[in-house]
C-alpha positions as CSV (number, residue, x, y, z in Angstrom):
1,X,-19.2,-4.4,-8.5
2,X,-15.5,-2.9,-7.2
3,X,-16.1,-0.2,-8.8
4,X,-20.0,0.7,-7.5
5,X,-18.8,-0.5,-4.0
6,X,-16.1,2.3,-4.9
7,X,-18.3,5.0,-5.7
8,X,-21.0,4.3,-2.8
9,X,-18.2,4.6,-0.2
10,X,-16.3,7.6,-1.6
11,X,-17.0,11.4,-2.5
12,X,-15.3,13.0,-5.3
13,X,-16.1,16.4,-4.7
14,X,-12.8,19.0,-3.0
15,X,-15.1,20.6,-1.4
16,X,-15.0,20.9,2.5
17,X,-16.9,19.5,4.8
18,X,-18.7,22.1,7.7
19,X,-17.0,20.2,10.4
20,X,-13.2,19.6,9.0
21,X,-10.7,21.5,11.0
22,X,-10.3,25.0,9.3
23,X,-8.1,25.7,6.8
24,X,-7.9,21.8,5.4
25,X,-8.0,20.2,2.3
26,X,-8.8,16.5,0.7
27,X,-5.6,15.7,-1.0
28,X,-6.7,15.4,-5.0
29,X,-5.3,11.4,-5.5
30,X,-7.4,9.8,-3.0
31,X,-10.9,10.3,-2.8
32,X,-12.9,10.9,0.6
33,X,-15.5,8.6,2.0
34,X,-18.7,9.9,2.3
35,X,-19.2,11.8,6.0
36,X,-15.9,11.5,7.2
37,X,-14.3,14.2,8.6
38,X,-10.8,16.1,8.4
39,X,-9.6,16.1,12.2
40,X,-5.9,16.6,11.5
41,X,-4.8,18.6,8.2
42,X,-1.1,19.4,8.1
43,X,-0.2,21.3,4.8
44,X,3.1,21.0,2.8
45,X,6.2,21.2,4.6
46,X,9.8,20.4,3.7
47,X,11.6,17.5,5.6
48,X,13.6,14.5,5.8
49,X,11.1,11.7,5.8
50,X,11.5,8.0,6.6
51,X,9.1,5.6,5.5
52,X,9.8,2.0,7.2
53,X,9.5,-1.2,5.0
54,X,8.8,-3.5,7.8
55,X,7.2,-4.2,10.8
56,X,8.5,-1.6,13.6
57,X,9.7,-2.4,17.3
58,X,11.3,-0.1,19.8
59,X,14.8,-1.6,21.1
60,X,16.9,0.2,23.4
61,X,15.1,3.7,22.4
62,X,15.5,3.3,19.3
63,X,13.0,2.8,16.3
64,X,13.9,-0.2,14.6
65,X,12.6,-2.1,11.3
66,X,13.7,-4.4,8.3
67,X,13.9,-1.7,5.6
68,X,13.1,1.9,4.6
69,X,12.5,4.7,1.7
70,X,14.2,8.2,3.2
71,X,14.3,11.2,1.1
72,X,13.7,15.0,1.4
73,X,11.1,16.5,0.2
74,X,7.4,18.1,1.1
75,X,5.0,16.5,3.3
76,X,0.9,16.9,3.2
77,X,-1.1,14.7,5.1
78,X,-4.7,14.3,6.0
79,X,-6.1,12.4,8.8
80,X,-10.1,11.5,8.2
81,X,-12.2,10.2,11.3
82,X,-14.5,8.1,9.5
83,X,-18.6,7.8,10.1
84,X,-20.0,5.2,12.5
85,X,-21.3,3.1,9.5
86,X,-17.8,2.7,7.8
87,X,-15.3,0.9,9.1
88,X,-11.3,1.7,9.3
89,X,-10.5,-1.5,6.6
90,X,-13.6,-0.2,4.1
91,X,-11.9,3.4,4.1
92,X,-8.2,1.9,3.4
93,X,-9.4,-0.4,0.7
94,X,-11.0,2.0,-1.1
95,X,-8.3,4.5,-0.9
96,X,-5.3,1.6,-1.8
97,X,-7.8,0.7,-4.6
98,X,-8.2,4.2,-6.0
99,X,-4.4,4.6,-5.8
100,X,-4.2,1.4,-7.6
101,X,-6.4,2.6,-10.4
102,X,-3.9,5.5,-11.2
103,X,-1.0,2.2,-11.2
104,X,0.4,3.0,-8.2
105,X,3.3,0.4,-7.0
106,X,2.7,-1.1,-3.9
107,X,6.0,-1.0,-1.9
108,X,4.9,-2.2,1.8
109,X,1.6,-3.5,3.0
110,X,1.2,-4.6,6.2
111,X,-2.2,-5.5,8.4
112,X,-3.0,-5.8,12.4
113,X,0.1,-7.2,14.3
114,X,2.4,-8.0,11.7
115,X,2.8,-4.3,11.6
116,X,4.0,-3.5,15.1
117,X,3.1,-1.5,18.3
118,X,0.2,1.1,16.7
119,X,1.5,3.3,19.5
120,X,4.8,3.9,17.1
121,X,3.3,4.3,14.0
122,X,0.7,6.8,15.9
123,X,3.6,8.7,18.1
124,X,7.0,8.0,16.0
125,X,6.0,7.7,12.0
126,X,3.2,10.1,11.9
127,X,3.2,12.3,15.2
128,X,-0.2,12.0,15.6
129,X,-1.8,10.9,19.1
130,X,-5.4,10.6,17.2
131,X,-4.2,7.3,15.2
132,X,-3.1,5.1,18.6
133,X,-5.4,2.3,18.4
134,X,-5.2,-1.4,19.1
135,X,-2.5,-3.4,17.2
136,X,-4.4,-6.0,16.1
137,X,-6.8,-3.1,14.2
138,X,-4.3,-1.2,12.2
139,X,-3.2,-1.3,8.7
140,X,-0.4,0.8,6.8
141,X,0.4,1.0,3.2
142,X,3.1,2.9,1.2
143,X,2.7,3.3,-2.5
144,X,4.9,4.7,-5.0
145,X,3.1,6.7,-7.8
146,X,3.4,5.9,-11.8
147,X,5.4,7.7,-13.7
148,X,5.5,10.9,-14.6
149,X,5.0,11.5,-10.6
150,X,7.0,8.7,-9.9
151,X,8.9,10.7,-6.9
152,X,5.9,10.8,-5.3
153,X,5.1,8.0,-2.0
154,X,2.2,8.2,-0.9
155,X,1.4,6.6,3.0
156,X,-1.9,5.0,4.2
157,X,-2.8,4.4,7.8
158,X,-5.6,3.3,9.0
159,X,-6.7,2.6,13.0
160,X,-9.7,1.8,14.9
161,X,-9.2,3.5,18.4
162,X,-10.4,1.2,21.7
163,X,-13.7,3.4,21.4
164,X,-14.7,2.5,18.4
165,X,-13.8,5.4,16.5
166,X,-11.5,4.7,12.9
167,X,-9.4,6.4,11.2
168,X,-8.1,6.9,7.9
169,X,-4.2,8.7,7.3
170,X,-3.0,9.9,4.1
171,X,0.1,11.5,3.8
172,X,1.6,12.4,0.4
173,X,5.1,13.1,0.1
174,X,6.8,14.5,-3.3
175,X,10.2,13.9,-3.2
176,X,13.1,16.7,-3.8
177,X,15.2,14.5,-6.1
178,X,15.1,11.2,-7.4
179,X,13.8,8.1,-5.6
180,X,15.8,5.3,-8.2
181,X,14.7,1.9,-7.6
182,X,12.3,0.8,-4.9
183,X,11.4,-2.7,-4.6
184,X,8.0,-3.9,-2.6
185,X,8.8,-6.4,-0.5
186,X,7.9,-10.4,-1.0
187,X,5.3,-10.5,1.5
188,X,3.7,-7.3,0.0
189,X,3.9,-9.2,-3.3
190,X,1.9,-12.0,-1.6
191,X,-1.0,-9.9,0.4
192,X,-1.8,-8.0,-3.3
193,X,-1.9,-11.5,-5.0
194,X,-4.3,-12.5,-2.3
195,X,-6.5,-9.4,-2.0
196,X,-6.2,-8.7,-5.7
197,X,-6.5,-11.9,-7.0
198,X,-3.2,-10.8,-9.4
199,X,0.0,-8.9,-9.8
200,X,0.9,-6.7,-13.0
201,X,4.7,-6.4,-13.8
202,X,4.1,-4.3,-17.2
203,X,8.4,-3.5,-17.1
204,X,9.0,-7.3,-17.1
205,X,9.1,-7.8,-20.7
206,X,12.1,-9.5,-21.4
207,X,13.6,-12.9,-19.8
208,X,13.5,-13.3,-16.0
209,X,15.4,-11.0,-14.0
210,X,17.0,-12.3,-10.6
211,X,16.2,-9.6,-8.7
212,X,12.3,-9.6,-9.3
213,X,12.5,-13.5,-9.6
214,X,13.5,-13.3,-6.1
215,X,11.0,-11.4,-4.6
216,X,8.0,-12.7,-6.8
217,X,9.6,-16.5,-5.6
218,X,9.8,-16.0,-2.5
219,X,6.4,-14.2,-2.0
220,X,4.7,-17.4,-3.5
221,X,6.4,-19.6,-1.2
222,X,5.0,-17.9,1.7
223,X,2.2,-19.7,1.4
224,X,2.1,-22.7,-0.8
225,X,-1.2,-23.6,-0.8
226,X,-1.9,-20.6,-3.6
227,X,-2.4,-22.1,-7.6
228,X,-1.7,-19.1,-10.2
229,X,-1.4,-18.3,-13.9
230,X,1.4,-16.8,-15.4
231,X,1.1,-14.8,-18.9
232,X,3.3,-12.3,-20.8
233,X,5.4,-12.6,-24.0
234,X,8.1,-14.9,-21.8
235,X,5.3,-16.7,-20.0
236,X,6.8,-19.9,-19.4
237,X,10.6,-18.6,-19.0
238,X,9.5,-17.4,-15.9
239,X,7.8,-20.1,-15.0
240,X,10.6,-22.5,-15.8
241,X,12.8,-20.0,-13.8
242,X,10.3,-19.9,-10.6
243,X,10.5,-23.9,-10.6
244,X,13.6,-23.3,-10.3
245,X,13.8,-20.9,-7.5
246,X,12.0,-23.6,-5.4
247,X,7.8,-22.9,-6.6
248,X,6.2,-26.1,-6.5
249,X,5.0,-26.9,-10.4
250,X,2.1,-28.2,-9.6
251,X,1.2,-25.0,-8.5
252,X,1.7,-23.0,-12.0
253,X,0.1,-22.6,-15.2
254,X,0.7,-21.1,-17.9
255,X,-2.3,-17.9,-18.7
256,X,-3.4,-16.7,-21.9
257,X,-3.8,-13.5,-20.2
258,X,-2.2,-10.6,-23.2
259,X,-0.5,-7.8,-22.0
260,X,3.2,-6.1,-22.2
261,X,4.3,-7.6,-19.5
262,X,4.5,-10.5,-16.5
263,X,0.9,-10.9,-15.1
264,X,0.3,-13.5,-12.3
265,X,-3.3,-14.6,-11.6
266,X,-4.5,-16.3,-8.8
267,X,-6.6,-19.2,-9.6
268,X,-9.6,-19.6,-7.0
């Protein structure tokens, strides 16, 4: 059903559309929904570009947040202005879903006010009046890409404008030199599991390592009402060592699920 629901939202073709702004392009890793429109089309540039990693605020002038990814690199971003009969959260989906599909890493995911003031994300992040909307109807995502284009981010905005209009941004951004390790965040651990229904670790082969057994801990214990499954070749060392690290276990199984690495399942 994803994957109809997929195709009956999206166009795969590159071709333009009469009334995108001259001179644009769809970027080729995320597909366009049907009858949106290019309204903002700013080709590759080289820059210094910081992604944040956490909710954003404005204090004394300055932009602050929790974390960020800042490299140099090129810069292409699209900005769609989706049909009345799609909304800003069908267009993001799909597009985080068809990223997902090509096993993109989710890094940060953040919805509605836990993101911030959409005026900085519009004016500050993306220079881009056309994506102030309310806070409360906003989303952003930042992905990292699999390997071999693992120095590739790519950024996902979406906004619904106080007249009804949404949104969809997607910047891509290949990096100049080497990114090294980036690590999503434990609440962006927890929205996946919850929107998903699982998270795939297919590095996580050997016995628990403290820095993901951190995260992946502390990401459960955001909400403890959640039961899951854990499956991989070291199964229940990890859940042994998530006990540990404070997850109820009550709250854990072991899954038969086979793969080559740590999968979590959310049980419904």
């Amino acid at each position: 059903m994803r994957s109809l629901s997929l195709l009956a939202l999206c166009s795969f073709s590159s071709l333009s559309f009469a009334a995108d702004v001259p001179g644009s392009q769809d970027l080729p890793i995320v597909p366009r929904m049907v009858d949106a429109q290019i309204v903002d089309y700013r080709p590759a540039a080289e820059l210094e570009r910081i992604y944040p990693l956490g909710s954003i605020r404005k204090i004394s002038g300055q932009l602050r947040f929790d974390g960020q990814v800042s490299a140099r690199g090129n810069a292409t971003s699209v900005t769609y202005e989706l049909p009345p009969e799609h909304s800003a959260t069908q267009a993001f989906t799909a597009a985080r879903e068809a990223l997902q599909k090509q096993d993109a890493q989710l890094l940060f995911w953040c919805q509605a006010r836990d993101c911030g003031e959409s005026s900085l994300w519009a004016n500050e992040v993306f220079g881009n009046a056309k994506l102030y909307g309310a806070d409360n109807e906003q989303a952003y995502l930042l992905l990292r890409l699999a390997a071999p284009k693992d120095n590739t981010l790519v950024a996902l905005y979406s906004i619904t404008r106080g007249n009804r209009k949404a949104y969809l941004h997607v910047e891509q951004f290949d990096a100049a030199a080497p990114l090294g390790d980036l690590l999503p965040t434990s609440a962006t651990l927890l929205r996946e599991l919850k929107s998903t229904g699982e998270l795939d670790f297919p590095k996580l082969i050997n016995a628990p390592d403290d820095t993901w057994l951190r995260l992946i801990s502390r990401g459960l214990n955001l909400d403890t009402t959640l039961r899951i499954s854990v499956s991989g070749p070291n199964a229940e060392a990890w859940r042994q060592a998530l006990i540990d690290q404070g997850v109820r276990a009550a709250r854990m199984e072991t899954g038969s699920i086979e793969g080559s690495g740590l999968h979590i399942q959310l049980l419904r």
